[in-house]
C-alpha positions as CSV (number, residue, x, y, z in Angstrom):
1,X,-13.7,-26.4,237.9
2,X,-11.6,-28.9,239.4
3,X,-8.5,-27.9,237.6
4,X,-6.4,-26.4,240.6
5,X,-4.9,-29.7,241.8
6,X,-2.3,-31.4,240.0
7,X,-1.6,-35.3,241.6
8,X,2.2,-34.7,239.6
9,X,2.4,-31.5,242.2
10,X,5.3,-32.5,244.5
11,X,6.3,-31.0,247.8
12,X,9.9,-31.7,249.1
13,X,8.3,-32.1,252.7
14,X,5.7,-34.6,251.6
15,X,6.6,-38.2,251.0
16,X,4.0,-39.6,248.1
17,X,2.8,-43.0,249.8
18,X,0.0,-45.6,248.1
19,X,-2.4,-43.9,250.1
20,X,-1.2,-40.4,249.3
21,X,-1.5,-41.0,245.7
22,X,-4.6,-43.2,245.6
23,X,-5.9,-40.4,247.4
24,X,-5.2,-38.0,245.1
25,X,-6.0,-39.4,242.1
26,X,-9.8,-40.2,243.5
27,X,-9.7,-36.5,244.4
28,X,-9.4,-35.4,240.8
29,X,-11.3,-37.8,239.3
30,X,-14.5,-36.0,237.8
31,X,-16.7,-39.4,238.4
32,X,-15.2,-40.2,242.1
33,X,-19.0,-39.9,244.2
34,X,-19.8,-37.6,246.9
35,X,-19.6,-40.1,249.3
36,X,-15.6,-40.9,248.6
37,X,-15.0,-37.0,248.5
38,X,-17.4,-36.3,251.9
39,X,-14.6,-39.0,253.6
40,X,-11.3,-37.4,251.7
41,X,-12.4,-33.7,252.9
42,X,-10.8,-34.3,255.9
43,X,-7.5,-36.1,254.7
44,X,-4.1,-35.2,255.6
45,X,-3.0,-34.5,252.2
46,X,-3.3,-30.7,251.0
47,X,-3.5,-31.9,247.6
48,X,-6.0,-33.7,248.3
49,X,-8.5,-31.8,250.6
50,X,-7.9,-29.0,247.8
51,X,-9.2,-31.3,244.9
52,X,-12.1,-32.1,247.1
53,X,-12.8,-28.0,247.6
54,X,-12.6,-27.4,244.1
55,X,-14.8,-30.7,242.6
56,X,-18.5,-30.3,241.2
57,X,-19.7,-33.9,243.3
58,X,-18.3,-33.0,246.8
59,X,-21.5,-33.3,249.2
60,X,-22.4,-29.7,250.5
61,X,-21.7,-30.6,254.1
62,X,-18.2,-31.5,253.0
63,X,-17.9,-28.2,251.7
64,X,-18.6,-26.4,254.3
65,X,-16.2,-27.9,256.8
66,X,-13.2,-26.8,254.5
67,X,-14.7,-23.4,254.9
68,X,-12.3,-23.8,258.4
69,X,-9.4,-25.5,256.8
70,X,-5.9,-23.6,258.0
71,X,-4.8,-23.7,254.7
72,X,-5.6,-20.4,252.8
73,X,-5.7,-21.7,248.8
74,X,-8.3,-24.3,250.1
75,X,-10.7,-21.9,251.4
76,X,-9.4,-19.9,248.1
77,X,-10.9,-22.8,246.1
78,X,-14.3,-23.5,247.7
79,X,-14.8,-20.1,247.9
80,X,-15.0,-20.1,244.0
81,X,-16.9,-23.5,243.5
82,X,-20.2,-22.2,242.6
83,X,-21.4,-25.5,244.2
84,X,-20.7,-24.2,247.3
85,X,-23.3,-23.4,249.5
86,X,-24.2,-20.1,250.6
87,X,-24.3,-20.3,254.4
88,X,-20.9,-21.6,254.3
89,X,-19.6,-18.8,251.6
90,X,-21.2,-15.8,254.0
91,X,-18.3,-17.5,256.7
92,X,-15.7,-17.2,254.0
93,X,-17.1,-13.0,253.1
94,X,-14.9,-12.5,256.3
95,X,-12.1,-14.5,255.7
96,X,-8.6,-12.8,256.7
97,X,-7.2,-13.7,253.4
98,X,-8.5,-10.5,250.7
99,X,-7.8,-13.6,248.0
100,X,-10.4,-15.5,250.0
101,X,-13.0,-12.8,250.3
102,X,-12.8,-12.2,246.6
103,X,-13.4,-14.9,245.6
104,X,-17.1,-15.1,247.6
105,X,-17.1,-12.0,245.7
106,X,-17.2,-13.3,242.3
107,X,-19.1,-16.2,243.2
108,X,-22.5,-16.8,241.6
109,X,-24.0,-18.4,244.8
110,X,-23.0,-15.9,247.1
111,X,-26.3,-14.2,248.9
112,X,-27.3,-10.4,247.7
113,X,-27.0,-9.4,251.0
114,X,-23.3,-10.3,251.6
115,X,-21.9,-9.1,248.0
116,X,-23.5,-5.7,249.5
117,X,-21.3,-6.7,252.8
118,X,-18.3,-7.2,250.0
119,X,-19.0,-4.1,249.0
120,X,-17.5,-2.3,251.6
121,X,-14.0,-4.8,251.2
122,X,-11.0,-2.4,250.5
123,X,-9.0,-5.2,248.3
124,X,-9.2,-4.2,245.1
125,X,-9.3,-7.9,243.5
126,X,-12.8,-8.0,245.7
127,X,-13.8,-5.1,244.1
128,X,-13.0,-6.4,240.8
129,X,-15.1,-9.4,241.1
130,X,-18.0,-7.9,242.3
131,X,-17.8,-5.9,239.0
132,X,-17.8,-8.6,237.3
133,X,-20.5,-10.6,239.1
134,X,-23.7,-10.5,237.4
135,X,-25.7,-10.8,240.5
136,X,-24.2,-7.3,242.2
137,X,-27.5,-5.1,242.6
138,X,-27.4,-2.3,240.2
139,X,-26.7,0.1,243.0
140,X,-23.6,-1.5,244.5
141,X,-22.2,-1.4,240.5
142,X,-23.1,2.7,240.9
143,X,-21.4,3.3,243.7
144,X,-18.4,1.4,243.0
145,X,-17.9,3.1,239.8
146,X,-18.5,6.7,241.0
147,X,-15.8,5.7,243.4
148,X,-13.5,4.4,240.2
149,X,-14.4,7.4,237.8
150,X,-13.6,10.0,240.6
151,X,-10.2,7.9,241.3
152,X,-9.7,7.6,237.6
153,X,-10.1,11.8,237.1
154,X,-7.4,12.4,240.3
155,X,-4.7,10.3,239.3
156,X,-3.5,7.6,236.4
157,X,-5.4,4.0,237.8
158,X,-3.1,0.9,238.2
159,X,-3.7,-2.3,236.7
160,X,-6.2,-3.3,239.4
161,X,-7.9,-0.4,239.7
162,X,-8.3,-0.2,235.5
163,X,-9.7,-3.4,236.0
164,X,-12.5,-2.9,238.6
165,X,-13.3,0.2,235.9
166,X,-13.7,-2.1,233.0
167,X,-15.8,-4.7,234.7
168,X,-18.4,-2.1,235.7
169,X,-18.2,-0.8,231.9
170,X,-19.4,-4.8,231.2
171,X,-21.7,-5.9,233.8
172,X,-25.2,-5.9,232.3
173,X,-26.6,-4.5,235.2
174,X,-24.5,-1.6,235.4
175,X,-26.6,1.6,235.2
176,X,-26.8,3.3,231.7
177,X,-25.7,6.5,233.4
178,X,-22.8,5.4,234.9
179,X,-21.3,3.8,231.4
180,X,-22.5,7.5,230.4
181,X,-19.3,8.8,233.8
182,X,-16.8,6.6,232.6
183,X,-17.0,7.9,229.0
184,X,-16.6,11.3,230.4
185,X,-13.4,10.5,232.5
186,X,-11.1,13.9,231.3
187,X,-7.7,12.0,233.0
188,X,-6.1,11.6,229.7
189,X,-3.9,9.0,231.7
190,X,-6.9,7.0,231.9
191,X,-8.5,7.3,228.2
192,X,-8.4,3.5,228.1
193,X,-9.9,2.3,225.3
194,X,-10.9,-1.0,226.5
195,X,-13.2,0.5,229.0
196,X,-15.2,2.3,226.0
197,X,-15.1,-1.4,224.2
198,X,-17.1,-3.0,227.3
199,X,-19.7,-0.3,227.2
200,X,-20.2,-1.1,223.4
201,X,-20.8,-4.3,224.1
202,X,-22.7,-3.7,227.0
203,X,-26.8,-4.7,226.5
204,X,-27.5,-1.7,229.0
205,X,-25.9,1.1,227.3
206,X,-28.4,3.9,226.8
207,X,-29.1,4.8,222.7
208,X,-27.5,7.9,222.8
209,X,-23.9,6.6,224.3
210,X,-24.1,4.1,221.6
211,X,-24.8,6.6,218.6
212,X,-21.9,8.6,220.1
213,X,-19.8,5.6,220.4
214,X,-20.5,4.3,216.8
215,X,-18.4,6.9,215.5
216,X,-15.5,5.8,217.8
217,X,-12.1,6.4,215.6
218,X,-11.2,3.0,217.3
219,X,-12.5,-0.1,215.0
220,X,-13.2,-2.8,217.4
221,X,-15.8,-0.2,219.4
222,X,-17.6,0.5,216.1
223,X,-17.7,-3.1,215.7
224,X,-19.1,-3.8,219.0
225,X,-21.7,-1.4,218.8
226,X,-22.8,-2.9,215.5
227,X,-22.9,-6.2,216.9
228,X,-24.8,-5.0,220.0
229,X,-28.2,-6.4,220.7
230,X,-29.5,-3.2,222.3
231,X,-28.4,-0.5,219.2
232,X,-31.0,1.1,217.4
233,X,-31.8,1.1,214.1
234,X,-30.8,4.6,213.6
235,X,-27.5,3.5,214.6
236,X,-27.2,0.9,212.7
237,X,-27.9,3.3,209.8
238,X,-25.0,5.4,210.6
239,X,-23.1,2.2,210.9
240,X,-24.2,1.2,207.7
241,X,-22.4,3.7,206.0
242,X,-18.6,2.8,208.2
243,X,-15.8,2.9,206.0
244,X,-15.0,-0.5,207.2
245,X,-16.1,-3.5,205.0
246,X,-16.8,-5.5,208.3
247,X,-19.1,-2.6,210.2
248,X,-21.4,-1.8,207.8
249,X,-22.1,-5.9,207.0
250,X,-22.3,-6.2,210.6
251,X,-25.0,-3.4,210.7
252,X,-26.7,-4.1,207.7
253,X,-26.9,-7.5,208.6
254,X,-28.5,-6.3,212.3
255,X,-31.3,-4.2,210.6
């Protein structure tokens, strides 16, 4: 994870001394200890206090002091370390930065209880990650999509919104019968394809979306469906017979 900071990053306002880039470099270094990164949480250096969010052996109480840093892409960064712990990532869930408060969305650690909190967050990158998160309770994943497929049927969706829509059509623990809504969206502005492609890959689909799905005119769904854990036998059968090469190994190979 501790990608974001570059020690080559340069800032015309920022005058690199000895102790700047020592600093830095101990800040990205993946063996520096926790003890080192606990002291260089609080250094001057941006560059350095956002290494020190974003590494995997920064001592938890470290952590949570950046949680009140004044700079935005360092709260932006601890809120996506999954190391981060969750006391300090409920503070971040109401964060004045939307960037901020989806990132506790999408975070593995964050509590139940606050991703239902999330829930409620109008930014639609929060929405998107709490889509995405495994760890959203089925019903939070229900009510978000209603909310997408009834956008979805009133207008075309923008990129953004698309994207909330085709995270719920992934997430394992997405309800069968709301994969079932989003196959049903009549919007032909919003016949996305890829949305289709998540739910035939998704473990949760019911056996009777799949068997409609597996004769898709679109390849890679077919393909997905075949490759599916969860299909039936009977739909591999049906499969089994694809005019495409690939498909019907795929689902003979599955039976």
């Amino acid at each position: 994870m501790n990608t974001a900071a570059n020690i080559n990053e340069f800032s015309v306002t920022s005058v690199l001394t000895p102790d700047k880039i020592q600093s830095r470099e101990k800040a990205n270094n993946s063996n520096t200890d926790s003890d080192t990164l606990g002291n260089l949480a609080t250094h001057r250096d941006f560059y350095v206090r956002r290494a020190v969010a974003t590494h995997y052996n920064t001592p938890k109480t470290a952590l949570s002091k950046l949680a009140s840093d004044a700079e935005e892409q360092i709260r932006f960064y601890l809120a996506a370390n999954p190391n981060t712990p969750p006391e300090t990532l409920t503070q971040l869930a109401s964060d004045e930065s939307g960037d901020v408060r989806s990132q506790v969305a999408g975070n593995s650690n964050t509590p139940v209880d606050i991703l239902e909190e999330l829930a409620k967050d109008i930014y639609m990158e929060t929405q998107r990650q709490l889509a995405e998160n495994p760890n959203t309770r089925p019903t939070i994943l229900e009510k978000i999509g209603d909310n997408m497929v009834e956008l979805a049927e009133s207008k075309a969706l923008s990129s953004q919104e698309a994207a909330v829509l085709r995270g719920i059509s992934m997430n394992s623990s997405t309800p069968s019968h709301t994969l079932e809504k989003i196959c049903t969206i009549q919007n032909r502005e919003n016949h996305y394809w890829l949305f289709e492609l998540g739910i035939a890959k998704n473990c949760n689909t019911s056996d009777t979306l799949l068997e409609k799905l597996a004769t898709h005119p679109d390849y890679d769904i077919r393909f997905a469906v075949a490759n599916n854990s969860s299909t039936p036998d009977f739909v591999l059968n049906i499969l089994a017979t694809d005019k495409e090469y690939y498909i019907r190994q795929a689902a003979v190979d599955k039976r």
